[in-house]
Structure formats: structure tokens, C-alpha cells
mmCIF file as Biopython writes it, N, C-alpha, C and O atoms, coordinates in Angstrom:
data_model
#
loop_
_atom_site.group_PDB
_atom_site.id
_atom_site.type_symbol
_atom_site.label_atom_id
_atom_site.label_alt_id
_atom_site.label_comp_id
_atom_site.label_asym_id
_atom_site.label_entity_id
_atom_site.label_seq_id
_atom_site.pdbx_PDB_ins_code
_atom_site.Cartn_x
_atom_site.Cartn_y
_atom_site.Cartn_z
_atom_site.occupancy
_atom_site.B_iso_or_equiv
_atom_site.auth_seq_id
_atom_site.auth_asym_id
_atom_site.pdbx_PDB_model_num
ATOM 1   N N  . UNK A ? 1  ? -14.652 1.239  -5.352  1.0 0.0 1  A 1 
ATOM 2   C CA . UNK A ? 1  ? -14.599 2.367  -4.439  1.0 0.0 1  A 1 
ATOM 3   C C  . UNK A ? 1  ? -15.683 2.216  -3.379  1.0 0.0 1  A 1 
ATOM 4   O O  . UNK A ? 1  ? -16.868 1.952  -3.580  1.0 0.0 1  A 1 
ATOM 5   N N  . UNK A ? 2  ? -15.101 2.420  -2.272  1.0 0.0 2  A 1 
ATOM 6   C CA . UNK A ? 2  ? -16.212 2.438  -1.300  1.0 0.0 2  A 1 
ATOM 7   C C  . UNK A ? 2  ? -16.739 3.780  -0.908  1.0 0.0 2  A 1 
ATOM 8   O O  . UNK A ? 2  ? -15.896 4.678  -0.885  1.0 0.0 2  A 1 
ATOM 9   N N  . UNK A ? 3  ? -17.964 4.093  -0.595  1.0 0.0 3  A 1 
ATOM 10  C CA . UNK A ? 3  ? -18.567 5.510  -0.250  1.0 0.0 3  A 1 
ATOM 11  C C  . UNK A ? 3  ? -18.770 5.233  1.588   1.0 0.0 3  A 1 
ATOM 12  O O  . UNK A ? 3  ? -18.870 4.275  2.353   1.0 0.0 3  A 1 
ATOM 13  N N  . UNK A ? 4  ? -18.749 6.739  1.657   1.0 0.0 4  A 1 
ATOM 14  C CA . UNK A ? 4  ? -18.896 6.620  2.961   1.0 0.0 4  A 1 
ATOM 15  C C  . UNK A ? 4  ? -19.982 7.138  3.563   1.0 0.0 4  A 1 
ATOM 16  O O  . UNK A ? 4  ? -19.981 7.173  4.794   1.0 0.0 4  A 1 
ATOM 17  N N  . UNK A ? 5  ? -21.258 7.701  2.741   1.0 0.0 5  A 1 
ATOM 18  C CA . UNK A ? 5  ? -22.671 7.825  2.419   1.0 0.0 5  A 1 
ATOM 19  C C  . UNK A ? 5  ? -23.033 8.017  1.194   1.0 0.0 5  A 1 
ATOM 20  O O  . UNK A ? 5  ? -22.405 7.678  0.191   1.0 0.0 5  A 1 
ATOM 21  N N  . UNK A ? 6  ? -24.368 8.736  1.263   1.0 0.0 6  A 1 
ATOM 22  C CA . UNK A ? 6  ? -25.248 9.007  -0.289  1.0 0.0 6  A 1 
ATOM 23  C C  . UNK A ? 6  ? -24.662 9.978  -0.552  1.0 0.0 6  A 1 
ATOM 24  O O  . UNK A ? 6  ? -24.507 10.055 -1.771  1.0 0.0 6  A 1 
ATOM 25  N N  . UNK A ? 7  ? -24.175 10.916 0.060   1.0 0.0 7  A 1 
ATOM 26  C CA . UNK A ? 7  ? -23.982 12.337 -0.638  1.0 0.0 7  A 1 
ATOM 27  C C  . UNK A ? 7  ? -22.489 12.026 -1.345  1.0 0.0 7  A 1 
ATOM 28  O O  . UNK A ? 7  ? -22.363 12.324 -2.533  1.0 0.0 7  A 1 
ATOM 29  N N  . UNK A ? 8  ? -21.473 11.491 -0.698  1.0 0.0 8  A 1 
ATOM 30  C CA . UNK A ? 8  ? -20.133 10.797 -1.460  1.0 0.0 8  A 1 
ATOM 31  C C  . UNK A ? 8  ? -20.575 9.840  -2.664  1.0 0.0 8  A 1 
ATOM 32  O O  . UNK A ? 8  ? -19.684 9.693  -3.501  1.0 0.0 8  A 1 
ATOM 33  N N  . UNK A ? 9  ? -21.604 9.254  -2.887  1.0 0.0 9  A 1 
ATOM 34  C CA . UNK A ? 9  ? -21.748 8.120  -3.918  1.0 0.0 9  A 1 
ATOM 35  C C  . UNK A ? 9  ? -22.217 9.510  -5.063  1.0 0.0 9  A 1 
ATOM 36  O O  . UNK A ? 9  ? -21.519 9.838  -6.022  1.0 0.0 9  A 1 
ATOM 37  N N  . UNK A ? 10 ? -23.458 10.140 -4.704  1.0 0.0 10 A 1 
ATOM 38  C CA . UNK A ? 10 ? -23.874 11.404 -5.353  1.0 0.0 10 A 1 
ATOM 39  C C  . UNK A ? 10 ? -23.201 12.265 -5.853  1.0 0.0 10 A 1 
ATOM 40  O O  . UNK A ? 10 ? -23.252 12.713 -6.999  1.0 0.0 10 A 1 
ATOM 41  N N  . UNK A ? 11 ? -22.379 12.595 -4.801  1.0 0.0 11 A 1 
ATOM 42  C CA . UNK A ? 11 ? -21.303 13.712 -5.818  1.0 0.0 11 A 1 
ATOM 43  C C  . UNK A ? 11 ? -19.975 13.201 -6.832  1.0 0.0 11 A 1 
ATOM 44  O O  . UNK A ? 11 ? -19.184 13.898 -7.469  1.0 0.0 11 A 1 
ATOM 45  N N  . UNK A ? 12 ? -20.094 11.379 -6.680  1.0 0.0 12 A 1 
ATOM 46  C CA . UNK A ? 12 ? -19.350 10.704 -7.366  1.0 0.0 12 A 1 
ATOM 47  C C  . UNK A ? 12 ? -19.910 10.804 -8.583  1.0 0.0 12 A 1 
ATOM 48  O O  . UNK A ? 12 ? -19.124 11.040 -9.500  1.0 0.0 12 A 1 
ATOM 49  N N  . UNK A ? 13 ? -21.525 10.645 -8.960  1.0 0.0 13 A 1 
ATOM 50  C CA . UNK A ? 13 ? -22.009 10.302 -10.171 1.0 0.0 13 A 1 
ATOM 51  C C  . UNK A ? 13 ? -22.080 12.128 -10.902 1.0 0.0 13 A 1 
ATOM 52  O O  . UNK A ? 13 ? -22.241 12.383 -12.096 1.0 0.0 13 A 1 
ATOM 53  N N  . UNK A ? 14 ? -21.913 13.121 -9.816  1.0 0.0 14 A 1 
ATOM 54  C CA . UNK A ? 14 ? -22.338 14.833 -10.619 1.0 0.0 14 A 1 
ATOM 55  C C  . UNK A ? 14 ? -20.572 14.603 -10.842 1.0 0.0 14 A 1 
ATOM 56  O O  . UNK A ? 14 ? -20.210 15.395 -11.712 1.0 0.0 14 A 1 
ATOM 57  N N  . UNK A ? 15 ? -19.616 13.927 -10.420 1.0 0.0 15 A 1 
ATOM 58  C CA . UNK A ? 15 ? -18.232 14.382 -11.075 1.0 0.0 15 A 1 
ATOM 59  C C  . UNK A ? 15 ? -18.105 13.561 -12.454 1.0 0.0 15 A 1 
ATOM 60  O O  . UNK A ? 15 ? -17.671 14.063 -13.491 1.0 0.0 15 A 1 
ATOM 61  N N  . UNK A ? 16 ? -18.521 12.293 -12.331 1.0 0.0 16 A 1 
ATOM 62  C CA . UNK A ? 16 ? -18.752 11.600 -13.726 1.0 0.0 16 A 1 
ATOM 63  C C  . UNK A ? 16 ? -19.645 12.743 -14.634 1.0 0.0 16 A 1 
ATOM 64  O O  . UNK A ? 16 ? -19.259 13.037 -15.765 1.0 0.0 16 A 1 
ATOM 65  N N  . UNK A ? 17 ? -20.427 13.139 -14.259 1.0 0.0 17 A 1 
ATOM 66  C CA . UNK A ? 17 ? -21.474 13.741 -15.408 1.0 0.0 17 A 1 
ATOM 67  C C  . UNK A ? 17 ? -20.258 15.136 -15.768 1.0 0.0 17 A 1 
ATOM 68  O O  . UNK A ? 17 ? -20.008 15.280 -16.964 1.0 0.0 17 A 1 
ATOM 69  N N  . UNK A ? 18 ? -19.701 15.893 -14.993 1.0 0.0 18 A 1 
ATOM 70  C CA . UNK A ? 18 ? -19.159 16.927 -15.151 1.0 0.0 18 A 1 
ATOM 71  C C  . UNK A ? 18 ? -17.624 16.358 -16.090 1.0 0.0 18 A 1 
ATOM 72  O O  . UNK A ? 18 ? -16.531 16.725 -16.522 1.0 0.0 18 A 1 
ATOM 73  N N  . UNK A ? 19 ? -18.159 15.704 -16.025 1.0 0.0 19 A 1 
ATOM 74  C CA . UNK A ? 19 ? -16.014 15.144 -17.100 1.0 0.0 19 A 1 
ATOM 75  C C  . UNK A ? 19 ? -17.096 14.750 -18.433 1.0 0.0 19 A 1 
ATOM 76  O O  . UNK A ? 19 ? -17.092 15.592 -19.330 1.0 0.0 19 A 1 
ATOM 77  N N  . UNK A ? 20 ? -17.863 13.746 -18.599 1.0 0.0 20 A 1 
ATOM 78  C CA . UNK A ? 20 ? -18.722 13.696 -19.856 1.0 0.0 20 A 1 
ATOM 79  C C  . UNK A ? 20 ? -18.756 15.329 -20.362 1.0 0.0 20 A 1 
ATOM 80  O O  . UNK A ? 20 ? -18.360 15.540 -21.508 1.0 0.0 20 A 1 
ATOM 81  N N  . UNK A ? 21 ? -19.160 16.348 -19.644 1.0 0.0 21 A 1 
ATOM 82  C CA . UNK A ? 21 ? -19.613 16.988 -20.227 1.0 0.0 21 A 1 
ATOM 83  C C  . UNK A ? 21 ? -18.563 18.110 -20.560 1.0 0.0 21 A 1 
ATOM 84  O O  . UNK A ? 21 ? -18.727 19.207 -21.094 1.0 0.0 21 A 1 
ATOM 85  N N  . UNK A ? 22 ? -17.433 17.494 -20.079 1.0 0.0 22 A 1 
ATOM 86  C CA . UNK A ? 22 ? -16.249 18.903 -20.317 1.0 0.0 22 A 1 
ATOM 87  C C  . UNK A ? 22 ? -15.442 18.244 -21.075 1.0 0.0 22 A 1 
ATOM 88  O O  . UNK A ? 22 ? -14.443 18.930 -21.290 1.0 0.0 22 A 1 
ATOM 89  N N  . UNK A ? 23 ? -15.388 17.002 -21.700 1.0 0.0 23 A 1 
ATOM 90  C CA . UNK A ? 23 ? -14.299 16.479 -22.417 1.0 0.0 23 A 1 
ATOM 91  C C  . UNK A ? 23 ? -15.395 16.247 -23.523 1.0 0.0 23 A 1 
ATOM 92  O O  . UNK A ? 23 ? -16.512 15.746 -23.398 1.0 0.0 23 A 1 
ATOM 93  N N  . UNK A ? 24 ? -14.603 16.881 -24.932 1.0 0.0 24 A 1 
ATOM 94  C CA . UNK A ? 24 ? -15.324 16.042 -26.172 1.0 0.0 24 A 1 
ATOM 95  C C  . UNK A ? 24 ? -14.356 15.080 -27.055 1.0 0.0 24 A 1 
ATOM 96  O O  . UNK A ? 24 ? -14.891 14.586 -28.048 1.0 0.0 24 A 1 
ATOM 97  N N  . UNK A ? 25 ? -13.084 14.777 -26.828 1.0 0.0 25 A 1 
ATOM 98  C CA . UNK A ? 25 ? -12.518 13.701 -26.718 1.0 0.0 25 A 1 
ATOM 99  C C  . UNK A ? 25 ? -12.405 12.478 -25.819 1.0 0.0 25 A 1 
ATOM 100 O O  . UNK A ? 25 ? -11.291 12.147 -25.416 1.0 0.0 25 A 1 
ATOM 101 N N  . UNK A ? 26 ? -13.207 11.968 -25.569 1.0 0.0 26 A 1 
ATOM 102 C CA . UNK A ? 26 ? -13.499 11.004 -24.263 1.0 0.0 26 A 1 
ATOM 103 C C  . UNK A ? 26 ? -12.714 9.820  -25.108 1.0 0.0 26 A 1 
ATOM 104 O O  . UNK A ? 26 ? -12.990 9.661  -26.297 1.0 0.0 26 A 1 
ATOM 105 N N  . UNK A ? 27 ? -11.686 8.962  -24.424 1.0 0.0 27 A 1 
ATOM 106 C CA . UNK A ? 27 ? -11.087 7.267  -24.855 1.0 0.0 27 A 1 
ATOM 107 C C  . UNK A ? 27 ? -12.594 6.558  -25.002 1.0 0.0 27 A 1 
ATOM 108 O O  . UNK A ? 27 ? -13.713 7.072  -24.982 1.0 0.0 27 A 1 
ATOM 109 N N  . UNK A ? 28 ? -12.190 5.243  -25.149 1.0 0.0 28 A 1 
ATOM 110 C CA . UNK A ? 28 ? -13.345 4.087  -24.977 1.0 0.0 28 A 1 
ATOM 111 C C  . UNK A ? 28 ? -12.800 3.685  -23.265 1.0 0.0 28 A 1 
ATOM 112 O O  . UNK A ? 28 ? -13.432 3.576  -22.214 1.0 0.0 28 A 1 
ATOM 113 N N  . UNK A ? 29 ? -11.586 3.565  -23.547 1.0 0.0 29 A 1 
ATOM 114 C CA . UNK A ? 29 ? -11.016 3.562  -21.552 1.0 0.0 29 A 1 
ATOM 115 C C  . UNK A ? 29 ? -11.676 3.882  -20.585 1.0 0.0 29 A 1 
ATOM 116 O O  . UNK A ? 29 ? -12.261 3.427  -19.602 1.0 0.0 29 A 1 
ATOM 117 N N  . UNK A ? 30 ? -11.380 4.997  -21.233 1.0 0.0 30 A 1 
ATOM 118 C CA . UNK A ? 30 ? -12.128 6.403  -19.410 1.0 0.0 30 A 1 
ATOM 119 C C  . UNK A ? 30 ? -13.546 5.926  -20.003 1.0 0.0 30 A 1 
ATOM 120 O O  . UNK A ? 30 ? -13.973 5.038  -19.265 1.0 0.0 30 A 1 
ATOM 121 N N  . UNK A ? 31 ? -14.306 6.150  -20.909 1.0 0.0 31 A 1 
ATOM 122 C CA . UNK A ? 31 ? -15.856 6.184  -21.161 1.0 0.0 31 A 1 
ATOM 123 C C  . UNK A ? 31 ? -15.797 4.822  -20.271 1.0 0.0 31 A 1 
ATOM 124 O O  . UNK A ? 31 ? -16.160 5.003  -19.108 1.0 0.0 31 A 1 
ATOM 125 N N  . UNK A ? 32 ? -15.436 3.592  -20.574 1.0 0.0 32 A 1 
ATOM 126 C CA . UNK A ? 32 ? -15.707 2.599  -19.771 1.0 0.0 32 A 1 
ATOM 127 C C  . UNK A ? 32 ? -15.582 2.438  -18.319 1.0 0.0 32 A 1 
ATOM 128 O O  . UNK A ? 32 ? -16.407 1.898  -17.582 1.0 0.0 32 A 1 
ATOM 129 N N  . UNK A ? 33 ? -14.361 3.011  -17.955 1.0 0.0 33 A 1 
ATOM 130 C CA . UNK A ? 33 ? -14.367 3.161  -16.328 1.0 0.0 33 A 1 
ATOM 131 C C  . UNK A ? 33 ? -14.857 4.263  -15.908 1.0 0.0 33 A 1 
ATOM 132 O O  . UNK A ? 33 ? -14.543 4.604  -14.768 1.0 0.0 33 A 1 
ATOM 133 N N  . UNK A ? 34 ? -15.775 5.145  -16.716 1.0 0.0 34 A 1 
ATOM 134 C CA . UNK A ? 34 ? -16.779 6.212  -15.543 1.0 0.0 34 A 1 
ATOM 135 C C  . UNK A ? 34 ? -18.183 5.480  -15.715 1.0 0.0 34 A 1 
ATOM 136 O O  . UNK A ? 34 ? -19.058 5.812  -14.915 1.0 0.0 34 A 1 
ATOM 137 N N  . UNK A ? 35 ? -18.472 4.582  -16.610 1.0 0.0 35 A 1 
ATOM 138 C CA . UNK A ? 35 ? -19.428 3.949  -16.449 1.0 0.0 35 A 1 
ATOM 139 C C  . UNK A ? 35 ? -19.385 3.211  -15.710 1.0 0.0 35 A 1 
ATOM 140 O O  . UNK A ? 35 ? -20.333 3.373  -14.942 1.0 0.0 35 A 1 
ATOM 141 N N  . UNK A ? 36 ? -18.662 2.221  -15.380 1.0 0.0 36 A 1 
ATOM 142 C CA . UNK A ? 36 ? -18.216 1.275  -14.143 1.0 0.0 36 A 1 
ATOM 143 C C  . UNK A ? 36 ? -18.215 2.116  -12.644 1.0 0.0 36 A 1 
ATOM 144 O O  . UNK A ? 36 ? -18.721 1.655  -11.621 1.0 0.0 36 A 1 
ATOM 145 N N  . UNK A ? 37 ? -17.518 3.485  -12.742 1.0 0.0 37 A 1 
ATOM 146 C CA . UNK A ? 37 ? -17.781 3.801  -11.161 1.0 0.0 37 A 1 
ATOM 147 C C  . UNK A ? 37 ? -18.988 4.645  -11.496 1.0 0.0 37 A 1 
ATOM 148 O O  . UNK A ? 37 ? -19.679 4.714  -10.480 1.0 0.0 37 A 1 
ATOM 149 N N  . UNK A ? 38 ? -19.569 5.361  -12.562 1.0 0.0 38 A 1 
ATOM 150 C CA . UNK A ? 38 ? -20.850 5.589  -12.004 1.0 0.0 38 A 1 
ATOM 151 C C  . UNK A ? 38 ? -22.280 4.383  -11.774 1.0 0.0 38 A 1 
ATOM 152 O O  . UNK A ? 38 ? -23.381 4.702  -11.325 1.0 0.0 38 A 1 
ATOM 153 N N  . UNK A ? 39 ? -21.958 3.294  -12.123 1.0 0.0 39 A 1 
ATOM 154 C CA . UNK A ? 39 ? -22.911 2.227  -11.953 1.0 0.0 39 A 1 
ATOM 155 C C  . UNK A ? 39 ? -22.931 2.226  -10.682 1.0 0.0 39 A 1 
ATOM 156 O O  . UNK A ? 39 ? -23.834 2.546  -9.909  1.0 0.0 39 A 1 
ATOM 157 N N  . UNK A ? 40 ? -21.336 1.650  -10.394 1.0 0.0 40 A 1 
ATOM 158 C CA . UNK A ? 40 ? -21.465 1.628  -8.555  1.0 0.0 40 A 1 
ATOM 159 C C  . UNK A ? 40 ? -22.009 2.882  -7.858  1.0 0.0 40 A 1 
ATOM 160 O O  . UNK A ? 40 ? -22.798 2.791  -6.918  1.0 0.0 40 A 1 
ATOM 161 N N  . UNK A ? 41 ? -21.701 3.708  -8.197  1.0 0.0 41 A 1 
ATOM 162 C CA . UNK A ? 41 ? -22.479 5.093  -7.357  1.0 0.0 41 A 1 
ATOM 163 C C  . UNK A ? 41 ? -23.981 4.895  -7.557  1.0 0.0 41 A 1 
ATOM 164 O O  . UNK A ? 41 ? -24.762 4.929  -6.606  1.0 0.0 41 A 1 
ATOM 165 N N  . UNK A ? 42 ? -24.295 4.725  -8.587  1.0 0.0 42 A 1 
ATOM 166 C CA . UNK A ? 42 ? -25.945 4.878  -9.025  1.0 0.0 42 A 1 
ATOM 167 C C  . UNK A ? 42 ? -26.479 3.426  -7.737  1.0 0.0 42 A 1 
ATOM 168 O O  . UNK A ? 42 ? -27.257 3.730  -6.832  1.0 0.0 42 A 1 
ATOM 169 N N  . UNK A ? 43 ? -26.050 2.245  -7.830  1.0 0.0 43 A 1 
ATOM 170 C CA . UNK A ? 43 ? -26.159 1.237  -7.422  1.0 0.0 43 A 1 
ATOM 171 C C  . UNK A ? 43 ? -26.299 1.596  -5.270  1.0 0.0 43 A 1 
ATOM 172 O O  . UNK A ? 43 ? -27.000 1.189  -4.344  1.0 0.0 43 A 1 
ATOM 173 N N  . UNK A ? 44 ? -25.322 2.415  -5.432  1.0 0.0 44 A 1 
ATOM 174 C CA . UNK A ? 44 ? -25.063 2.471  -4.256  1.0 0.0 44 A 1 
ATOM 175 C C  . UNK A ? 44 ? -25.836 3.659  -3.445  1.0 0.0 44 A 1 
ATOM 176 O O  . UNK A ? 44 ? -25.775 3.816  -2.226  1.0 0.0 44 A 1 
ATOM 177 N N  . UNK A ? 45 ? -26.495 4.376  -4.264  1.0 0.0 45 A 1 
ATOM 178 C CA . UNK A ? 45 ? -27.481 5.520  -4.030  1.0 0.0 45 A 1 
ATOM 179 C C  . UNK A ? 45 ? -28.829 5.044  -4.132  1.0 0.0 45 A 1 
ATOM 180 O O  . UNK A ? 45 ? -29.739 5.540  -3.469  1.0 0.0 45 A 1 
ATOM 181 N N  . UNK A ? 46 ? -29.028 3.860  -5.140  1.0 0.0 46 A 1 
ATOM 182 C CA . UNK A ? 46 ? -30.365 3.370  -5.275  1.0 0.0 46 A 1 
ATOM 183 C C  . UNK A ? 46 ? -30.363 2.391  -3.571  1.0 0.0 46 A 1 
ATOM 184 O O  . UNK A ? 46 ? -31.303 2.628  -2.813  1.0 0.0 46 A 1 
ATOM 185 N N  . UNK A ? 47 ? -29.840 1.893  -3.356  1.0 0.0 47 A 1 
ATOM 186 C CA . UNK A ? 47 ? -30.055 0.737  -2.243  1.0 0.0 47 A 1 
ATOM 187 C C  . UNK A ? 47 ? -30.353 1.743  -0.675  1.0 0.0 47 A 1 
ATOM 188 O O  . UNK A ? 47 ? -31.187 1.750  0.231   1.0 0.0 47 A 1 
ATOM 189 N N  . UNK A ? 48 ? -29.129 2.506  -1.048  1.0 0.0 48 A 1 
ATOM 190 C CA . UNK A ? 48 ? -29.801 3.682  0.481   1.0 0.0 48 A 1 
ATOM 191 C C  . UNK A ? 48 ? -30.884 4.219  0.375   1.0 0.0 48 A 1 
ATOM 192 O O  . UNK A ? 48 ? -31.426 4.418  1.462   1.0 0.0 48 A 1 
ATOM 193 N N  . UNK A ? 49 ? -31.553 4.612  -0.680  1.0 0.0 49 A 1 
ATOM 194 C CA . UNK A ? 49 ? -32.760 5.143  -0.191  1.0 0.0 49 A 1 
ATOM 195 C C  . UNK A ? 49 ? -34.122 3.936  -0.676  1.0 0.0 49 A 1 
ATOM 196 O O  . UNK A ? 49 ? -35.351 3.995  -0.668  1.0 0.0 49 A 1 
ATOM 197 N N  . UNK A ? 50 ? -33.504 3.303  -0.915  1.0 0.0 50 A 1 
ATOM 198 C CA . UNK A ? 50 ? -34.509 1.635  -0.524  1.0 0.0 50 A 1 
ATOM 199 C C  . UNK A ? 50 ? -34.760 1.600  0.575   1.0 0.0 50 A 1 
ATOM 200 O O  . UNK A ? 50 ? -35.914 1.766  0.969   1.0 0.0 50 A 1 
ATOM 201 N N  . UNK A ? 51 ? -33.372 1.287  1.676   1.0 0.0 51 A 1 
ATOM 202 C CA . UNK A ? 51 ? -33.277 0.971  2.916   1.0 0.0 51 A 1 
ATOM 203 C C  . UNK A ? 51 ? -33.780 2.419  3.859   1.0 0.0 51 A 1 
ATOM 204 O O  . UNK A ? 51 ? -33.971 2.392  5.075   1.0 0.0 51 A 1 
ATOM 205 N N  . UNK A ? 52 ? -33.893 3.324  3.209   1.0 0.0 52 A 1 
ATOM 206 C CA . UNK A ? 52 ? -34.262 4.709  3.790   1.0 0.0 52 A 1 
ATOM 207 C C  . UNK A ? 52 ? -35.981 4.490  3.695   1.0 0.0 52 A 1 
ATOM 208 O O  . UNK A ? 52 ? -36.883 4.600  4.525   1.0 0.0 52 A 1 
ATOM 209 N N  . UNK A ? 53 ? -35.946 4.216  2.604   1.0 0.0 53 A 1 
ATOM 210 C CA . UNK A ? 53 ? -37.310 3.990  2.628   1.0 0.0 53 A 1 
ATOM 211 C C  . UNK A ? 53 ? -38.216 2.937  3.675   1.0 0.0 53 A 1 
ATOM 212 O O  . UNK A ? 53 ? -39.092 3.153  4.512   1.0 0.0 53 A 1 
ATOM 213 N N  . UNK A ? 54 ? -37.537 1.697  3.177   1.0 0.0 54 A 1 
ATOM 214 C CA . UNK A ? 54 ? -38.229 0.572  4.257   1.0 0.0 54 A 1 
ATOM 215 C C  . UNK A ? 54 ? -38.021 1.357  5.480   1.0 0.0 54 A 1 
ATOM 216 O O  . UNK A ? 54 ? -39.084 1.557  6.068   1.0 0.0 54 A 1 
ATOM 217 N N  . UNK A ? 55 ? -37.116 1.802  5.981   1.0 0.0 55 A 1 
ATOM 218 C CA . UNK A ? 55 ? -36.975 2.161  7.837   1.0 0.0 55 A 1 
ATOM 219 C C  . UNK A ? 55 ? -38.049 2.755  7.754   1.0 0.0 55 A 1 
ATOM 220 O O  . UNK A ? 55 ? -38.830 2.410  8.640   1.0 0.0 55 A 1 
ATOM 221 N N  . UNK A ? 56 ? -38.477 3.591  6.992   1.0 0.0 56 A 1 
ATOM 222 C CA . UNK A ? 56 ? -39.636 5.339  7.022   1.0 0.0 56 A 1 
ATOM 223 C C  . UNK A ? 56 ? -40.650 4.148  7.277   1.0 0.0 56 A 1 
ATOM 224 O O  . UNK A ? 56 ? -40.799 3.986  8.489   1.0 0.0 56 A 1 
ATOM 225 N N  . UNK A ? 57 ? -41.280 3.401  6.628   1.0 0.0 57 A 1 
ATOM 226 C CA . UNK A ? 57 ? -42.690 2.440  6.278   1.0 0.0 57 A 1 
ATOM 227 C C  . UNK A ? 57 ? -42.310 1.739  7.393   1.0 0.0 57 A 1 
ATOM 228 O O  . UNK A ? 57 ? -43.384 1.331  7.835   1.0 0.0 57 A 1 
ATOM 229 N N  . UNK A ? 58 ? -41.026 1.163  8.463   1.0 0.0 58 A 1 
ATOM 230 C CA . UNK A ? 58 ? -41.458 0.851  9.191   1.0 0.0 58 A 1 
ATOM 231 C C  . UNK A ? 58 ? -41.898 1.525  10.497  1.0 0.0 58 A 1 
ATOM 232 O O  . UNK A ? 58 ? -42.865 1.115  11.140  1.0 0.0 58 A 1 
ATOM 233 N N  . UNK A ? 59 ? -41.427 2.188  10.729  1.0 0.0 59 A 1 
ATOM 234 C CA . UNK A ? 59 ? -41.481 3.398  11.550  1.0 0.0 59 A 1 
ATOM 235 C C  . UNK A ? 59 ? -42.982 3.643  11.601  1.0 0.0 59 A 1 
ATOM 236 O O  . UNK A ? 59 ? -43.722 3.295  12.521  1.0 0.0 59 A 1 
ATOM 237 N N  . UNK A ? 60 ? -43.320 4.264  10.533  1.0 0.0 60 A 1 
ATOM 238 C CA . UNK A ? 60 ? -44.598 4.269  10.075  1.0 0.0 60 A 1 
ATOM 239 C C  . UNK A ? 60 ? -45.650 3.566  11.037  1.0 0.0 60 A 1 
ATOM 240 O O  . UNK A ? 60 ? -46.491 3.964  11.843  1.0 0.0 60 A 1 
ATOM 241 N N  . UNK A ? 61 ? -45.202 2.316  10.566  1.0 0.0 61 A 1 
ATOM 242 C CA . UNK A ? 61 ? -46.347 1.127  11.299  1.0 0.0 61 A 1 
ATOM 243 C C  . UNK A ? 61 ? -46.252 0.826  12.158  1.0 0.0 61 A 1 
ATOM 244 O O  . UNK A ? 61 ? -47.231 0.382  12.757  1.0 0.0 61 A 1 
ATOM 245 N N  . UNK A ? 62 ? -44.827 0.895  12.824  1.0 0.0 62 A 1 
ATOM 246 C CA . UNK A ? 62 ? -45.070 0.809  14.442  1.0 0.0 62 A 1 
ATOM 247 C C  . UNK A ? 62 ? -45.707 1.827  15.421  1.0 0.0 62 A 1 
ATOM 248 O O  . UNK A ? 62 ? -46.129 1.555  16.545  1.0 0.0 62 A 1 
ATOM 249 N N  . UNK A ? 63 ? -45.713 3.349  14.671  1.0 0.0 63 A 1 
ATOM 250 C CA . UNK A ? 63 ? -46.044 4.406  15.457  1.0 0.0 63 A 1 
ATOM 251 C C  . UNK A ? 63 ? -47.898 4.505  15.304  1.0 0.0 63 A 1 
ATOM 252 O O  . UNK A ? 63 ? -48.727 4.965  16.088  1.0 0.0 63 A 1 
ATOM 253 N N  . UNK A ? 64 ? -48.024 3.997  14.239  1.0 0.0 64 A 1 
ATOM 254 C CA . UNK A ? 64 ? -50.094 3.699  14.258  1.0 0.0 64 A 1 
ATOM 255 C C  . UNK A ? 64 ? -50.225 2.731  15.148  1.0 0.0 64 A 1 
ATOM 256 O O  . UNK A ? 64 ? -51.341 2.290  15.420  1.0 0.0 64 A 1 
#
């Protein structure tokens, strides 16, 4: 799945958490493919605010 920012990858991983927490029959299936798209969400939320970050620190140092 592709996101089309952080807040789409984000509200991908609060809909994974909201099915964990409303199903107490979960397959090994579905358990496996919400782990698979919440990796990618987690994955894909960690790298934007990496890259959010580096821009801030550079910014930073060009403006001193």
C-alpha cells in the first residue's frame, strides 16, 4: 500500500490497532497481514519524521 502522507500511514496503524482490539477471534491470516501492513505504516511513519527531522537540523544550521 502506498500512503499519501504521515497522517494516512498513521491512521493506517490506529485502524490496525482498532480491529486487534475489537476482534477476539483474530485468524493467524488477518493477524499476519495486519502485521505486514502495520510494519509498512510504522516503517513509513518512522522514515518521515527522520527526513522531517534532518530538514529541521538543516535548516537549523544554515539559519546560524
Amino acid at each position: 500500500m502506498e500512503y499519501e502522507g504521515f497522517e494516512d500511514a498513521l491512521e493506517e496503524l490506529k485502524n490496525i490497532v482498532l480491529q486487534f482490539e475489537n476482534k477476539k477471534d483474530i485468524t493467524l491470516d488477518d493477524l499476519l497481514k495486519n502485521y505486514e501492513r502495520g510494519i509498512k505504516a510504522y516503517s513509513f511513519c518512522m522514515k518521515k519524521l527522520d527526513d522531517t527531522q534532518k530538514k529541521i537540523k538543516f535548516i537549523d544550521e544554515n539559519i546560524e
